[in-house]
Phi, psi and omega in degrees: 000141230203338189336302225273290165315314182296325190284311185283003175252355174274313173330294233265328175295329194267099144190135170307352180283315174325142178185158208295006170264323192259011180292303182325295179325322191272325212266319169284337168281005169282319194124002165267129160315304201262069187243140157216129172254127184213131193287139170246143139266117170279147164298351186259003185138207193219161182208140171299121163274141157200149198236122185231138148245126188232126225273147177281155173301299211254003146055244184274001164269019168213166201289173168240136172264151169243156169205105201254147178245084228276127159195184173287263192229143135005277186242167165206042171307148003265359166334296214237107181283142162098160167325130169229159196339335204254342160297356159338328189261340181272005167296293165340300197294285187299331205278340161313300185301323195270345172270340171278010164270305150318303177267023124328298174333302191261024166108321176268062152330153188266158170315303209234169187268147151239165166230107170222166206216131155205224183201157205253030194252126182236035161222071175266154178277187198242134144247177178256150191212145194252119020262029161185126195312188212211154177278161165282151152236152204281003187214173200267129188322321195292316193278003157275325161326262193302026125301304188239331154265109152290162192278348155328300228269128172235022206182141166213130129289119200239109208246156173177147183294152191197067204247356185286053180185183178240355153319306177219119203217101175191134165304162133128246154191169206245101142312160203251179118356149151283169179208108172220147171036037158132314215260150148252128212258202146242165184323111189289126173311314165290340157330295198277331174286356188250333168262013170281335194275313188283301229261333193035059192206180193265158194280160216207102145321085190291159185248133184233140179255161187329323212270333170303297207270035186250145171287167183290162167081019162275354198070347160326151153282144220228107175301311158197201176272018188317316200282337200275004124340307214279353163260033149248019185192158186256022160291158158283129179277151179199121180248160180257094192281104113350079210250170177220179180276294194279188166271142176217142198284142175295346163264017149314135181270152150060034159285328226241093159330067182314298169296345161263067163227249180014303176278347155296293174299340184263304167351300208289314195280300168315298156332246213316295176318300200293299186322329184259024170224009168105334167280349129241130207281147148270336193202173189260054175354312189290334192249000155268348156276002165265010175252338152279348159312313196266333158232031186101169169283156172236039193281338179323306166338295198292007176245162178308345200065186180282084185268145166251000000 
């Protein structure tokens, strides 16, 4: 149960004064070490990047999971009073870090290192988007990229909210395709058997198309940004949806599943334990290396391409 964590990290985001030094404080007065925060500037304002790294019993001998907490902003003062919808991912993200920082305290260190990142801003813009507008973020997608996926990362789970569409309309929340270098892989079995396990319910898929694993600032249409870690790293992507029956605009207040955020975080956390002992796969190495044998690298994908 992961609840406790989730309530104190919604506490601590909804307010305009928050920012990654005081995100740090809670996380190192928990018992973590390796926490870093560093401001980026946009042309639209600025936002806290942060990064916790939290070491495994087998440190570098077992694998490392990433886990990113993909959003616009926080907030969207002065627009908007309170947390909004889109802050989902970065709600997850921490409440992840601060409950494996807990039960590090109490002895069940994980097998393997996580790393996990997101960003901090509560005063982000509106863009308008169809069907229902979606946050802005105050810096450029590559420079959060180059933020937040580390090279480290031999694995990534990438959570964003993902309730602005018509794709996928289920409370709770939803996983993609794997995504690696280009290819959209199919749905990893264990993935899908660890969220059946958490969720007790049957595990619930999003459909994502080419123009989603491409980066933003290409002119594609975009379901949003989840996927997009997966054009910064030759890791496997796997995103993690936060989902709703309706539509809900990401700048909507008073938005935000305190129980399915939950279910998230024990989602993520089993998944980590299990990755870092080998038991759970994103993808099947043998048959991705014969879909590039048999039709190529697709890595172009992960670039703006050839534009004219």
């Amino acid at each position: 149960m992961a609840l406790k964590q989730v309530i104190e990290i919604y506490e601590l985001l909804d307010s305009p004064k928050v920012n990654g030094q005081k995100v740090a404080s809670l996380l190192i007065g928990r018992g973590l070490r390796n926490v870093e925060v560093v401001t980026i500037e946009g042309e639209r304002g600025k936002t806290d990047s942060i990064k916790i790294w939290i070491e495994g019993i087998n440190g570098g001998n077992a694998p490392t999971l990433g886990i990113i907490g993909r959003l616009g902003g926080i907030g969207a003062r002065p627009h908007q009073i309170g947390l909004v919808s889109d802050a989902d991912g970065g709600i997850a993200s921490l409440s992840i870090a601060l409950k494996l920082a807990d039960m590090k305290e109490q002895g069940d260190a994980l097998p393997g290192d996580v790393i996990v990142a997101t960003h901090l801003c509560p005063f982000s813009p509106i863009i308008p988007h169809d069907p229902v507008p979606f946050m802005g973020s105050p810096v450029d997608m590559k420079s959060l990229n180059d933020h937040e996926v580390d090279p480290q990362m031999e694995a990534i789970l990438s959570i964003d909210a993902t309730k602005g569409n018509r794709i996928i309309n289920e409370r709770g929340f939803a996983i993609s395709p794997t995504v690696k270098e280009g290819y959209i892989l199919r749905v990893s079995e264990d993935l899908l058997r660890i969220m059946e396990y958490t969720t007790g319910r049957r595990p619930r898929v999003f459909a994502i198309t080419t123009q989603d694993i491409t980066p933003y600032g290409n002119g594609l249409f975009h379901l949003n940004s989840i996927m997009q870690p997966s054009t910064a790293t030759r890791a496997p992507v796997v995103g993690v949806a936060p989902t709703t029956e309706s539509t809900v605009p990401g700048c909507a207040t008073g938005a935000s599943q305190i129980v399915d955020i939950e279910e998230i975080v024990r989602f993520c956390i089993e998944v980590a334990k299990q990755f870092g002992t080998g038991q759970c796969r994103f993808y099947e190495e043998e048959e991705f290396k014969r879909l590039v044998e048999l039709y190529g690298p697709m890595n172009h994908l992960q670039t703006l391409g050839g534009r004219k």
